[in-house]
C-alpha positions as CSV (number, residue, x, y, z in Angstrom):
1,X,-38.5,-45.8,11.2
2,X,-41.8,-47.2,10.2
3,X,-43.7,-45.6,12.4
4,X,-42.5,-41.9,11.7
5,X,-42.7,-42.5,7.8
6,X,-46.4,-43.8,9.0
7,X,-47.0,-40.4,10.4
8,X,-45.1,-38.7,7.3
9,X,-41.9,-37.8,9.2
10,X,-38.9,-37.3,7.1
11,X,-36.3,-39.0,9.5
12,X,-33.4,-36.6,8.5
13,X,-35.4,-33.7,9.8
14,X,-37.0,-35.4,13.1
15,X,-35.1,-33.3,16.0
16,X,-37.7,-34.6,18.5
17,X,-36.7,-38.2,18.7
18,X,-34.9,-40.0,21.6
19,X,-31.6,-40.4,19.1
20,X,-31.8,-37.4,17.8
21,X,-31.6,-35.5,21.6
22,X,-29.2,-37.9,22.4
23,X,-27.1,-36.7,19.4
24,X,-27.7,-33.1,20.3
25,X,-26.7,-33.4,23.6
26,X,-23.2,-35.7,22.6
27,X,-22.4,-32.8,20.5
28,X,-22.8,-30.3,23.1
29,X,-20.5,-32.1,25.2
30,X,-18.1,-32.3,22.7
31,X,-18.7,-28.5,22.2
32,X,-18.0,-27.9,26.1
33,X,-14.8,-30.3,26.0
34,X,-13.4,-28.6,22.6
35,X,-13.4,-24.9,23.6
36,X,-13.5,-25.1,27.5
37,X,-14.0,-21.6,27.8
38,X,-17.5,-19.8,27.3
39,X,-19.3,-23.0,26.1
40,X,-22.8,-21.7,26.0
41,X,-21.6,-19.1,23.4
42,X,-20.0,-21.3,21.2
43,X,-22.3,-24.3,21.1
44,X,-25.4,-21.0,19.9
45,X,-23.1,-20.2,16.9
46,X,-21.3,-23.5,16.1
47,X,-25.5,-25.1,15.6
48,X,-25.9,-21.9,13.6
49,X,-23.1,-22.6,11.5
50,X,-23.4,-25.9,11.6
51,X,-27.0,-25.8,10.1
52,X,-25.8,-24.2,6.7
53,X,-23.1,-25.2,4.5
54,X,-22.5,-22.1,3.2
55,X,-20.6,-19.6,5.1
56,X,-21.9,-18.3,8.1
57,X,-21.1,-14.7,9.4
58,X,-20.9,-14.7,13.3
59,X,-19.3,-12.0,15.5
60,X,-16.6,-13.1,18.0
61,X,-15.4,-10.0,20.3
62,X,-12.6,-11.4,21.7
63,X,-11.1,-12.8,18.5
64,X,-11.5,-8.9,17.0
65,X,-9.8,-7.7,20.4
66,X,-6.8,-9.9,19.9
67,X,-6.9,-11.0,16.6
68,X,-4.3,-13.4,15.6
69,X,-2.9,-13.8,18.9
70,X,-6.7,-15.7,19.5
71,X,-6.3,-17.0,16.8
72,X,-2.7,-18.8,17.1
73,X,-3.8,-19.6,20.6
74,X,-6.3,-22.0,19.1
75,X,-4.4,-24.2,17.0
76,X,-5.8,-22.0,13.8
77,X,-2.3,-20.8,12.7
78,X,-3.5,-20.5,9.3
79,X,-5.9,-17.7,9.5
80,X,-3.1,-16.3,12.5
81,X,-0.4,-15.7,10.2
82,X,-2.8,-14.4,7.4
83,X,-4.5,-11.7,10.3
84,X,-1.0,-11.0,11.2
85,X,0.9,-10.0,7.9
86,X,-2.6,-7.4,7.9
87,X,-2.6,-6.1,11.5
88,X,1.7,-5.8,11.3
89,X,0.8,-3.5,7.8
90,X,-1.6,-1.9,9.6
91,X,0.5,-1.3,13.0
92,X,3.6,0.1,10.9
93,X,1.4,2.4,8.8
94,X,0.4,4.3,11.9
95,X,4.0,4.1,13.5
96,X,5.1,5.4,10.5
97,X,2.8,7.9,10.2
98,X,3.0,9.3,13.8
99,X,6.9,8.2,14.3
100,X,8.7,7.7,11.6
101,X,11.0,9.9,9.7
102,X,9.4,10.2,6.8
103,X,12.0,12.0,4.7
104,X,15.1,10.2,6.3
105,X,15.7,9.3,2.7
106,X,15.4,12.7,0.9
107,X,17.3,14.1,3.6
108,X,20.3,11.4,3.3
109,X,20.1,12.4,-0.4
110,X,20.3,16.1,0.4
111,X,23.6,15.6,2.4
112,X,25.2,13.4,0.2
113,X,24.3,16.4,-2.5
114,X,25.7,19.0,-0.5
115,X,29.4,17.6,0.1
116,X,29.2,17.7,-3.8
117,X,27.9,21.4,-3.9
118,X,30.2,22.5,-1.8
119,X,33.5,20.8,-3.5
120,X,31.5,22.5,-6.6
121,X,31.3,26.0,-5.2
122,X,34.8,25.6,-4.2
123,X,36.0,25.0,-8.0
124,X,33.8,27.6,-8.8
125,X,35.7,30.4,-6.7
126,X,38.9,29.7,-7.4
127,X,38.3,29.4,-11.7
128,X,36.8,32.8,-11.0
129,X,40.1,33.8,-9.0
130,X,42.1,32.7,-12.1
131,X,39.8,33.8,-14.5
132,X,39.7,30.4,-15.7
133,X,37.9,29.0,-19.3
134,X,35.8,26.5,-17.4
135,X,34.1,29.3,-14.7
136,X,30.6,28.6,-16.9
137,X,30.7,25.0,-16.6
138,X,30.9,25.2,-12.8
139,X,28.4,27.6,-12.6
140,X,26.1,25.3,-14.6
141,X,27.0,22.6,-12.1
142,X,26.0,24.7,-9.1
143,X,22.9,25.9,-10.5
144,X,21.8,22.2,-11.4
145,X,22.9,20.8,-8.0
146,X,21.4,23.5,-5.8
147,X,17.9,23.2,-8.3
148,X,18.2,19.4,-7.3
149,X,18.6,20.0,-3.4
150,X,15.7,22.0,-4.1
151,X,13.3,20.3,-5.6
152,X,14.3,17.1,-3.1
153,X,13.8,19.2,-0.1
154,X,10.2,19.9,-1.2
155,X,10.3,16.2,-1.8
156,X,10.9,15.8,1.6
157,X,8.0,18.7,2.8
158,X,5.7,16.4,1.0
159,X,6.8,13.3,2.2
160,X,6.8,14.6,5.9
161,X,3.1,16.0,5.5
162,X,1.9,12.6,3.9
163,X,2.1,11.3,7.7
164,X,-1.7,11.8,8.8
165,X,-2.9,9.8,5.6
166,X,-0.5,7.1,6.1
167,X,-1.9,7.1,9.9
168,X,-5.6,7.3,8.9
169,X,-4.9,4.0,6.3
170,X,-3.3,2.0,9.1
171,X,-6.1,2.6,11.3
172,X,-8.8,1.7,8.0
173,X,-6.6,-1.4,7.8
174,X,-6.4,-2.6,11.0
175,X,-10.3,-1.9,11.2
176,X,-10.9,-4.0,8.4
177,X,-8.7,-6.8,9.7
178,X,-10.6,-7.0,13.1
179,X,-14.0,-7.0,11.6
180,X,-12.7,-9.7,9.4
181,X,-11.5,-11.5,12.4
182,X,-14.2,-11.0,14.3
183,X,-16.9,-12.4,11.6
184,X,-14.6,-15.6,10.6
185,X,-13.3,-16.3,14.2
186,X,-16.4,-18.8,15.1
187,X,-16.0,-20.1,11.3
188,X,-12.9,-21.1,11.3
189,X,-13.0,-22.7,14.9
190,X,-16.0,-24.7,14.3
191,X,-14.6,-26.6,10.8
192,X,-11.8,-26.9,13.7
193,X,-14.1,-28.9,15.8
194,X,-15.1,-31.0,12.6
195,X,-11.6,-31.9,12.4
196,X,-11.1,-32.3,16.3
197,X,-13.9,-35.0,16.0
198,X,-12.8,-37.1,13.5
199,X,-8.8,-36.6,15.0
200,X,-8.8,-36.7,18.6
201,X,-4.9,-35.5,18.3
202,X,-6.2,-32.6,16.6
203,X,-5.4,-29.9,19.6
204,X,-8.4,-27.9,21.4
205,X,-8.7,-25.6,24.1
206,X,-6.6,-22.3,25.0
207,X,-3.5,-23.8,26.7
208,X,-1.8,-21.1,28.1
209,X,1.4,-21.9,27.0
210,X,-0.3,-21.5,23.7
211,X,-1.4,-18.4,24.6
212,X,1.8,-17.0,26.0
213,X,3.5,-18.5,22.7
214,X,1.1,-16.9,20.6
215,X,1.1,-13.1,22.5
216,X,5.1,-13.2,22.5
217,X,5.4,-14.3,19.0
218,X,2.8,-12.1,17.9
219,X,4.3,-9.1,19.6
220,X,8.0,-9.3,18.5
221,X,6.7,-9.6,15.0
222,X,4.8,-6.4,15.1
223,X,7.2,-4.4,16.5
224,X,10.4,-5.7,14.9
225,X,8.5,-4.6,11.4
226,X,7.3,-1.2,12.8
227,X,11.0,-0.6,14.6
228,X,12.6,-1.3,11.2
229,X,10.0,0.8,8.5
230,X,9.2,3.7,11.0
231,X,13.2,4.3,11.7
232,X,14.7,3.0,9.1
233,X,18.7,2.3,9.4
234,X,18.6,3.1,13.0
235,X,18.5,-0.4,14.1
236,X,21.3,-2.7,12.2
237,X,20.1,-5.8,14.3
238,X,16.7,-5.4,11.9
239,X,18.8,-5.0,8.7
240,X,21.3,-7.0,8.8
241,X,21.9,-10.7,10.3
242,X,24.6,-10.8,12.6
243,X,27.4,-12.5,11.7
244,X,31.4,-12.0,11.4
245,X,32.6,-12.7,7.7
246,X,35.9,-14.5,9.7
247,X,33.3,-17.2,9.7
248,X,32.1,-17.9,6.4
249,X,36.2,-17.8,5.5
250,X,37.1,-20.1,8.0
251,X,34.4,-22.8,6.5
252,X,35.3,-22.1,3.1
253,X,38.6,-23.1,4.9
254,X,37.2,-26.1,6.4
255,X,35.5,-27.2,2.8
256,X,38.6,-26.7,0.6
257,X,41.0,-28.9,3.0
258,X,38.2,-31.4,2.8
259,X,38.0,-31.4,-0.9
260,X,41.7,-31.7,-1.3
261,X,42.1,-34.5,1.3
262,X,39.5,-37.1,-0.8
263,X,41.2,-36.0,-3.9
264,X,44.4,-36.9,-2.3
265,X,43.1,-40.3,-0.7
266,X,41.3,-41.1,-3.6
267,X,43.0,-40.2,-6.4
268,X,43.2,-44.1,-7.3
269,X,39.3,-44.6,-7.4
270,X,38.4,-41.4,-9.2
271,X,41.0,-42.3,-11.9
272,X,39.2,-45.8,-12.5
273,X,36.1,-44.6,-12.5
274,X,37.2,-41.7,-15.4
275,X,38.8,-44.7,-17.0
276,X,35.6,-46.5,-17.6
277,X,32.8,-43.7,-17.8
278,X,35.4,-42.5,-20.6
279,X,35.8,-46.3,-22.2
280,X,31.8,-46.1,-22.4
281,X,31.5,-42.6,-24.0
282,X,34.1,-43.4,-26.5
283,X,32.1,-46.8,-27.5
284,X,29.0,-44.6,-28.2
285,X,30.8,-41.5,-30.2
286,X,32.6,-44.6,-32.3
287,X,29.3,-46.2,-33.0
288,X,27.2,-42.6,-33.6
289,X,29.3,-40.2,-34.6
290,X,31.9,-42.3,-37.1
291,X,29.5,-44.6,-38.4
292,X,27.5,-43.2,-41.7
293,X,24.6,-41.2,-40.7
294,X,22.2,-42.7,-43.2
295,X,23.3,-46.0,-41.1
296,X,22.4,-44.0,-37.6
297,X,19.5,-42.2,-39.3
298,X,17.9,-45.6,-40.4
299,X,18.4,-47.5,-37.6
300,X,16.7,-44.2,-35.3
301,X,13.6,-44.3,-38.1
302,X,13.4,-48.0,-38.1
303,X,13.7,-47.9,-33.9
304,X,10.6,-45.0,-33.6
305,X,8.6,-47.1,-36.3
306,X,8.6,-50.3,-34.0
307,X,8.0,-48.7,-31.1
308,X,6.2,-45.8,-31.6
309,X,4.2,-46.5,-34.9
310,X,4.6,-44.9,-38.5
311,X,4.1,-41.3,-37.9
312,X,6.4,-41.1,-35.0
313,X,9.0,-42.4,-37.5
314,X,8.0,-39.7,-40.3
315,X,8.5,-36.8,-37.8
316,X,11.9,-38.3,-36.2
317,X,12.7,-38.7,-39.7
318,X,11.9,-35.1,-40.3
319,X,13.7,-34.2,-36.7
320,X,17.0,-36.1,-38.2
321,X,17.1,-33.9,-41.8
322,X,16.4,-31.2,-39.8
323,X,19.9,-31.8,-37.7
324,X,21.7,-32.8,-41.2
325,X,20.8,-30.0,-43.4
326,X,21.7,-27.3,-40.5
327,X,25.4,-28.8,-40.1
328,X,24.4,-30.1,-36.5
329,X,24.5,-33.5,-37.2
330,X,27.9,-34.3,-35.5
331,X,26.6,-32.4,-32.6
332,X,23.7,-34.0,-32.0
333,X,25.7,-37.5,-32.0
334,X,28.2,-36.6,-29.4
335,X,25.4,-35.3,-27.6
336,X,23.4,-38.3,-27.4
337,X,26.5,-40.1,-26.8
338,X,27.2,-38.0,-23.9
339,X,23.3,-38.3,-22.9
340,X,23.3,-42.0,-24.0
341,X,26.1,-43.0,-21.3
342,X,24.8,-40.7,-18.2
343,X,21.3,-42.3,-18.8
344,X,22.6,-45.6,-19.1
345,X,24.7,-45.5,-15.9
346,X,21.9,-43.8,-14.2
347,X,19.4,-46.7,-15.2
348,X,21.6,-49.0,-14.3
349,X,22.0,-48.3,-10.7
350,X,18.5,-46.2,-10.5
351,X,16.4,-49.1,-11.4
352,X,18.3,-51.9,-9.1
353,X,18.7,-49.0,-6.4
354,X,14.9,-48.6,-6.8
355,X,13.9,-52.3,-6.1
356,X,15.9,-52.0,-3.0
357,X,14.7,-49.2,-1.8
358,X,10.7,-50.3,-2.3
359,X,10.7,-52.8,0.4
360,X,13.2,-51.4,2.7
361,X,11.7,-48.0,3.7
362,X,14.7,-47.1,6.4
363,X,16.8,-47.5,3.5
364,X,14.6,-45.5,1.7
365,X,14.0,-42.7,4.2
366,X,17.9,-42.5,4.1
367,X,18.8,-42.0,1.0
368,X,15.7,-39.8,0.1
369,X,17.0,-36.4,1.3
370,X,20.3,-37.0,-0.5
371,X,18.2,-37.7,-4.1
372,X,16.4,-34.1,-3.0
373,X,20.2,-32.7,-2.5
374,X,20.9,-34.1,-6.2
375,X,17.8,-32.5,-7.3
376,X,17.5,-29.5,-5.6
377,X,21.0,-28.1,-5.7
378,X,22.1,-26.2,-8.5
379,X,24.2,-27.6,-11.3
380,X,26.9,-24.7,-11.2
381,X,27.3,-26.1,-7.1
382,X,27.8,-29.4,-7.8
383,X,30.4,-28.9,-10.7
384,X,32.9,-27.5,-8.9
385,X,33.7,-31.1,-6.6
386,X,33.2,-33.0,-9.3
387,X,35.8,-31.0,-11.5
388,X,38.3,-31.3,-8.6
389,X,37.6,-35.0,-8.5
390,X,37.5,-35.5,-12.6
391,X,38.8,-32.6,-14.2
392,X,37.3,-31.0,-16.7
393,X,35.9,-32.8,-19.5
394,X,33.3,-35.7,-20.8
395,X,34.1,-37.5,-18.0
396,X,33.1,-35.1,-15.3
397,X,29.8,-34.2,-17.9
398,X,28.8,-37.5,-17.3
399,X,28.9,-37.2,-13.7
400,X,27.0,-33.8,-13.4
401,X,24.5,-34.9,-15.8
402,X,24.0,-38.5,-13.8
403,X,23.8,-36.4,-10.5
404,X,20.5,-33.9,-11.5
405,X,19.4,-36.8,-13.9
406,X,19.5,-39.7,-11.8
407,X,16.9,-39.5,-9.4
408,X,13.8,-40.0,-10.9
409,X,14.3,-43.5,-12.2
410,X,14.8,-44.1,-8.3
411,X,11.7,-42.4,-6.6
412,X,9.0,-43.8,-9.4
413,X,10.5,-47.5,-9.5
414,X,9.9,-47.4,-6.0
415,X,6.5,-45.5,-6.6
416,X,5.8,-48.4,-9.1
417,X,6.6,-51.5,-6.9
418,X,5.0,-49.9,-3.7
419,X,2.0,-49.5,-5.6
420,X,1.8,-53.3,-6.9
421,X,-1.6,-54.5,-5.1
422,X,-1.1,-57.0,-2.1
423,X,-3.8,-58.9,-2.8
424,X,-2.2,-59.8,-6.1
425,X,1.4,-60.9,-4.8
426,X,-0.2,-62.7,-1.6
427,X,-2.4,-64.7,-4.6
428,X,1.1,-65.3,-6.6
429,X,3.1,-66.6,-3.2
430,X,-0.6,-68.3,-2.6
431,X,0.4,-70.6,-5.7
432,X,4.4,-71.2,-4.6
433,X,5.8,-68.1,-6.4
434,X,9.4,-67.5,-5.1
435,X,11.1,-64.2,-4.6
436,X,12.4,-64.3,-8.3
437,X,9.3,-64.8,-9.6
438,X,7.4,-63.0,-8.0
439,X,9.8,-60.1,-8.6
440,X,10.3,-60.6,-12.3
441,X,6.2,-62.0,-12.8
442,X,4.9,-60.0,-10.7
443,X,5.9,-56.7,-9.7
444,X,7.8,-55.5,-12.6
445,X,5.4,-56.5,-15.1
446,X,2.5,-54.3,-12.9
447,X,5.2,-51.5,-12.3
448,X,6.5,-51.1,-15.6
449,X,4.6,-47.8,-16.7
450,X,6.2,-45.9,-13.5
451,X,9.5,-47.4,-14.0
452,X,9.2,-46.6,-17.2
453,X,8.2,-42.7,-16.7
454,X,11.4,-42.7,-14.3
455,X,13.4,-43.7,-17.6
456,X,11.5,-41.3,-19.7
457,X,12.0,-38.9,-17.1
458,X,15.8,-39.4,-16.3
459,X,16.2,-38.9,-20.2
460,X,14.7,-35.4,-20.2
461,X,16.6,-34.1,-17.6
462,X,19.4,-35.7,-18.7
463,X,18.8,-33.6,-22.1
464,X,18.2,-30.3,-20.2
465,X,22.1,-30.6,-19.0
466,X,23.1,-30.4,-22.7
467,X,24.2,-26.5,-22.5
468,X,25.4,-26.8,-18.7
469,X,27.7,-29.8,-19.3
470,X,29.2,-27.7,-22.5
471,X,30.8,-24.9,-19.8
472,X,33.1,-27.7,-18.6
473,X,34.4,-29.6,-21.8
474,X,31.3,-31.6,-23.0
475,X,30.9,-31.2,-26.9
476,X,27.8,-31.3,-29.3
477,X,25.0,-29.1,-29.0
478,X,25.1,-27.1,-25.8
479,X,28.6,-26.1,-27.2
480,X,26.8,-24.3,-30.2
481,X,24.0,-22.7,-28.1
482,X,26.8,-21.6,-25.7
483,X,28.6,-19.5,-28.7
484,X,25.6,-18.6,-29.3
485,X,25.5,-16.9,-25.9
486,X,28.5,-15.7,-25.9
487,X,28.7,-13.6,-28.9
488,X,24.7,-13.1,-28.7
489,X,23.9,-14.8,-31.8
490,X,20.2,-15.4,-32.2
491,X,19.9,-17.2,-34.6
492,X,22.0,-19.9,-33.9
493,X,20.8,-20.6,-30.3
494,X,17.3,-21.1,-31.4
495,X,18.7,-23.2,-34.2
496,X,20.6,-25.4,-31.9
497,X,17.9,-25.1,-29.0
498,X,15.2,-26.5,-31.5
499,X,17.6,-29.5,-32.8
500,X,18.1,-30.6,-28.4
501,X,14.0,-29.8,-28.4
502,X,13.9,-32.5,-31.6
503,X,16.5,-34.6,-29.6
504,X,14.3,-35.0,-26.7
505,X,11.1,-35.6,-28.8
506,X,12.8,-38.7,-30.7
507,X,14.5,-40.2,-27.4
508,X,10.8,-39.8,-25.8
509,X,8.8,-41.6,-28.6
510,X,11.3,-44.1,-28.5
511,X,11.4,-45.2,-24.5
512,X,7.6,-44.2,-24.4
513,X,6.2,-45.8,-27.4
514,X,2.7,-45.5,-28.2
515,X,1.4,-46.4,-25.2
516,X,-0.2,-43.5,-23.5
């Protein structure tokens, strides 16, 4: 390196030295391995693109000839299914344009006109045979319906001479999709490469499997969208998935004797359960909805104050008058009781779940696409087993608020514990820490703030259940923005929607603090 900065040689830009032809000629080879096919081409314009790190236009012929068949046949399914959704546009435009019945539709609407033209004409001649009263009306009516098959059967004219122009923009399409193939083909495949060397896994070459895969895939695409727009309704195998509705009724079957057998089998379990989910709620309603509210309102204030700081207490003070002065003060009790005893049980088996879970990732892997079932499925899904295996009630609220709730305390405590530095609990067993305390010293000190967003978080969503849980016997607030819906009163939905907004802020202060 001395010598070439001697003779004021930038060694970044030296292309004549011994390592930097050896480097040239290692990438070439790679080049050669990577495509397979035409190597000389593609190692010219992968060093042209190479050199810039801008985008670099270069023109691939056989990419534009096939398009994303090419392209899927090199791994680059990406641009593939992007070059596709443009070329199967393009394809049905002109097969619409030069096959298609273009005023299938008007014409459908025409016939269905007719029939009631001709039951109109019918009328018509026989209130003229008895000299009837209504002999204007239904000539009205057979004016206005033959005006109407008119004006759609010039409709359909225009429709059926619109077919060169649709032709001529498929073809400007498909025109524009292979120049753009063409000019990003060598692009594309070359940050490809980049990948390839960094990722040995990363597939190269033109298998033909690949290619075979790609062509048939390609094909029935294309012309299962061109025989469905350019002959619409001819094909019901395009339309409509086959099925026979015997079997959607014989699993509904299947589901309901299912159902009814655990409710049967467990009938003993379920009414246990109730037992205590409804012991809890009624603890909480006795101790915030009977006890004074300047007691409850004080001890909320003086709760936010200590945790939070002075002007979080002033605005949950603020939220609380709010709730008092609009008569939604018992409301808002028996909804945090409600919300109170699903959080509760759902931090009480989320958080142990969650330590678990963080060093037992089979465990983890197993239960992780049922917490995505809890999450994912809709509320109104879920209610119905848990009515048949609570009733309606508080009880079964609990449970559907616990079941979309629940599952965030879960994923971030085990977020938070995974994420506890090694180096930190190998120092702490270095110095004779046990399992206990290195569990209680150690990893839920450091994991607190996630375990603490999956409490935050599990409260929230908890809250948004409020109105849902109200459609099968909870009480409180989603009870009044539910008449609200009902009878379509305004006012008092957003009333009641602000006070569960002001509910949410003060239980949020209150687990967050002022800790950002």
């Amino acid at each position: 390196m001395s010598e070439l900065e001697n003779l004021g040689v930038n060694p970044l830009e030296d292309t004549e030295s011994e390592a930097a032809l050896a480097y040239v000629e290692e990438r070439r080879e790679n080049i050669r391995t990577f495509v397979r096919t035409n190597t000389d081409y593609y190692i010219r314009n992968f060093d042209k693109i190479g050199a810039s790190s801008q985008f670099t236009a270069t023109f691939n012929l056989m990419a534009g000839l096939f398009g994303p068949i090419w392209f899927g046949a090199r791994g680059l399914w990406s641009w593939a299914l992007s070059f596709l959704i443009l070329e199967a546009l393009a394809f049905v435009q002109i097969a619409r344009g030069l096959f298609g019945d273009l005023a299938a539709e008007a014409m459908t609407r025409i016939a269905s006109i007719e029939g009631t033209l001709e039951l109109r004409r019918k009328q018509l001649a026989a209130a003229i045979e008895n000299n009837s009263e209504k002999i204007d009306v239904y000539r009205r009516t057979v004016d206005s319906l033959e005006e109407n098959i008119g004006g759609i059967r010039n409709e359909a004219e225009a429709l059926a001479a619109e077919g060169p122009t649709i032709v001529l923009t498929g073809i400007v399409i498909l025109l524009i999709a292979k120049v753009a193939q063409s000019l990003v083909a060598n692009w594309a495949l070359e940050a490809r490469f980049s990948d390839w060397l960094s990722d040995r896994t990363v597939r190269s070459a033109m298998p033909t499997t690949h290619i075979v895969f790609s062509a048939i895939f390609m094909a029935l695409i294309v012309t299962a969208a061109m025989l469905h727009y350019s002959f619409p309704g001819r094909y019901s195998l395009l339309s409509h998935f086959p099925t026979d509705p015997n079997i959607r009724l014989t699993s509904i079957s299947w589901v309901e004797d299912f159902i009814a057998w655990c409710v049967r089998n467990s009938e003993t379990f379920f009414d246990w359960l109730t037992f205590g989910i409804r012991a809890l709620l009624d603890a909480l309603e006795v101790i915030l909805v009977q006890t004074p509210w300047i007691v409850i309102a004080s001890l909320i204030v003086l709760l936010t104050w200590l945790t939070a700081g002075i002007r979080a207490a002033i605005y949950s003070g603020a939220f609380l008058g709010y709730m008092g002065l609009l008569g939604f003060w018992e409301g808002a009790m028996t909804t945090l009781a409600l919300l109170g005893t699903a959080a509760c049980l759902s931090i009480l088996i989320g958080i142990p779940l969650g330590m678990f879970a963080a060093r037992r990732p089979r465990f983890y892997a197993f239960i992780q696409p049922i917490m995505d079932f809890m999450q994912t499925m809709p509320a109104f899904v879920f209610m119905v087993p848990v009515i048949a295996f609570f009733g309606v009630g508080k009880p079964a609220a609990v449970v559907v608020t616990m079941i979309f709730g629940g599952t965030p305390v879960v994923r971030l405590t085990v977020l938070g514990l995974r994420g506890v530095p090694e180096s930190v609990r190998e120092a702490a067993i270095s110095f004779g820490a046990n399992k206990w305390y290195l569990l209680t010293k150690v990893d839920l000190p450091l994991a607190s703030p996630s375990i603490r967003a999956g409490i935050n978080q599990t409260i929230m969503l908890s809250l948004a259940m409020v109105v849902v849980a109200s459609l099968i016997g909870a009480k409180g607030l989603g009870e009044d923005v539910l008449e609200a819906l009902q009878y379509a009163n305004v006012g008092q939905g957003i009333l009641a929607g602000f006070s569960i907004l002001f509910c949410a802020m003060i239980l949020d202060r209150i687990v967050q603090g002022g800790r950002k």
